[in-house]
C-alpha positions in Angstrom: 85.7 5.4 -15.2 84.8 7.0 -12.0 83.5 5.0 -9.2 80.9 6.0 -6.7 79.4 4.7 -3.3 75.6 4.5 -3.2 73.3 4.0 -0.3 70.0 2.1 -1.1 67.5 0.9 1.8 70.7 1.3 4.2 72.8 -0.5 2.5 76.3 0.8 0.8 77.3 -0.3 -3.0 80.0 0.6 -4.7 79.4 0.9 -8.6 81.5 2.6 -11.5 80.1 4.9 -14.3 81.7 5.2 -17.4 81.0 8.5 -19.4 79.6 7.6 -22.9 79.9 10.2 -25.6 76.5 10.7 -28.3 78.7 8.9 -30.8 79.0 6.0 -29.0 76.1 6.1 -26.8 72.6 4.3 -27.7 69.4 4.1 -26.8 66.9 1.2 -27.5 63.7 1.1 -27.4 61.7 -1.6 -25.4 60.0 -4.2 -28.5 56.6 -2.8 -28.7 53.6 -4.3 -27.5 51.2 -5.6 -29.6 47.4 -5.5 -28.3 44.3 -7.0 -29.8 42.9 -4.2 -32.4 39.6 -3.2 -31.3 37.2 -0.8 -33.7 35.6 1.5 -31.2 34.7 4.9 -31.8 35.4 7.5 -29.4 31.6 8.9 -29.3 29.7 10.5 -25.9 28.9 7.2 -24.5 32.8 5.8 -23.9 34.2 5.6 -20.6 37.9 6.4 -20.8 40.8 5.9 -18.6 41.4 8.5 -16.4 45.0 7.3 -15.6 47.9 5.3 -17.1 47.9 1.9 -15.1 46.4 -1.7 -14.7 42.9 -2.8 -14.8 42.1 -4.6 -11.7 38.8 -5.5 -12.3 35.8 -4.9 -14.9 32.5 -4.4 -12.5 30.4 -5.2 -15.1 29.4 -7.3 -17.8 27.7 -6.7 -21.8 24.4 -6.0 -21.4 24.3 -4.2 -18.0 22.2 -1.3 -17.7 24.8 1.8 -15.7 23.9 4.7 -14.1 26.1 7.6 -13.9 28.3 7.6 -11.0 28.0 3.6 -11.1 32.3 1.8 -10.7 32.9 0.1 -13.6 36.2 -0.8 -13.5 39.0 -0.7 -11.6 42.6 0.4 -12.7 45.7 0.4 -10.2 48.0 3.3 -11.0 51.2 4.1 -8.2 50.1 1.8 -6.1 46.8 2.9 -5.4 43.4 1.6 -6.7 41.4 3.8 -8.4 37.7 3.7 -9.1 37.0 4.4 -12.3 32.6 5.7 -12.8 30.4 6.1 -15.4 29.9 9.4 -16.4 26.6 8.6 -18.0 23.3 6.4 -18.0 23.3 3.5 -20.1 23.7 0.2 -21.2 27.5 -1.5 -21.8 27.4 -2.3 -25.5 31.0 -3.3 -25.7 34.2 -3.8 -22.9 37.7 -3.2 -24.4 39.6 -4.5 -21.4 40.0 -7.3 -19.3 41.5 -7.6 -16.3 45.7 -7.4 -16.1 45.6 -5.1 -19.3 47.7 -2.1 -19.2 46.0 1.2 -20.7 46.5 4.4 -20.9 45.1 7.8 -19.9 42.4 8.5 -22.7 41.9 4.9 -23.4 38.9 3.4 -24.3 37.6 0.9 -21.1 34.0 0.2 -21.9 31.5 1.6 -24.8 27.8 2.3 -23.7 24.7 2.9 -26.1 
């Protein structure tokens, strides 16, 4: 075991590391989490996440007519909030997220006709 000194936010800790060879050594996997299944094609009219993060807000509802350029949604990604706009005209046929879901980039926020 070797022991080290490490300085976080000013502050001094002493820790010890202990080398682990691949034999012994494991890596687990965090439990996957289940979401909701949605059916939702990925056609022209989807608005997709631009950026792994959380949605902050939906700025819309089903039924709303969009224009292109129009927020919304909202997704906070490193600390920063990001707007997320339509990149076409129409009306929100179906949302896939609520607010306080984590989604990926590529994923499926709200479907259009």
């Amino acid at each position: 075991m070797k022991v080290y000194k490490v300085k976080v936010n000013g502050k001094v800790y002493e820790v010890e590391v202990e080398a682990v060879d691949e034999v012994k050594g494991s890596i687990e996997a965090p439990a996957e989490v289940k979401k909701e299944a949605v059916t939702v094609s990925e056609g022209a009219n989807d608005i997709l996440a631009p950026i792994a993060g959380k949605v902050l807000s939906v700025k819309v509802n089903v039924g709303d007519t969009v224009k292109k350029g129009q927020t919304v949604a909202i997704i906070e990604a490193m600390k920063l909030e990001n707007e997320i706009q339509s990149a076409y005209d129409g009306k929100v046929k179906q949302i896939v997220v609520s607010a306080g879901d984590d989604v990926r980039n590529k994923d499926v926020l709200i479907v259009l006709e």
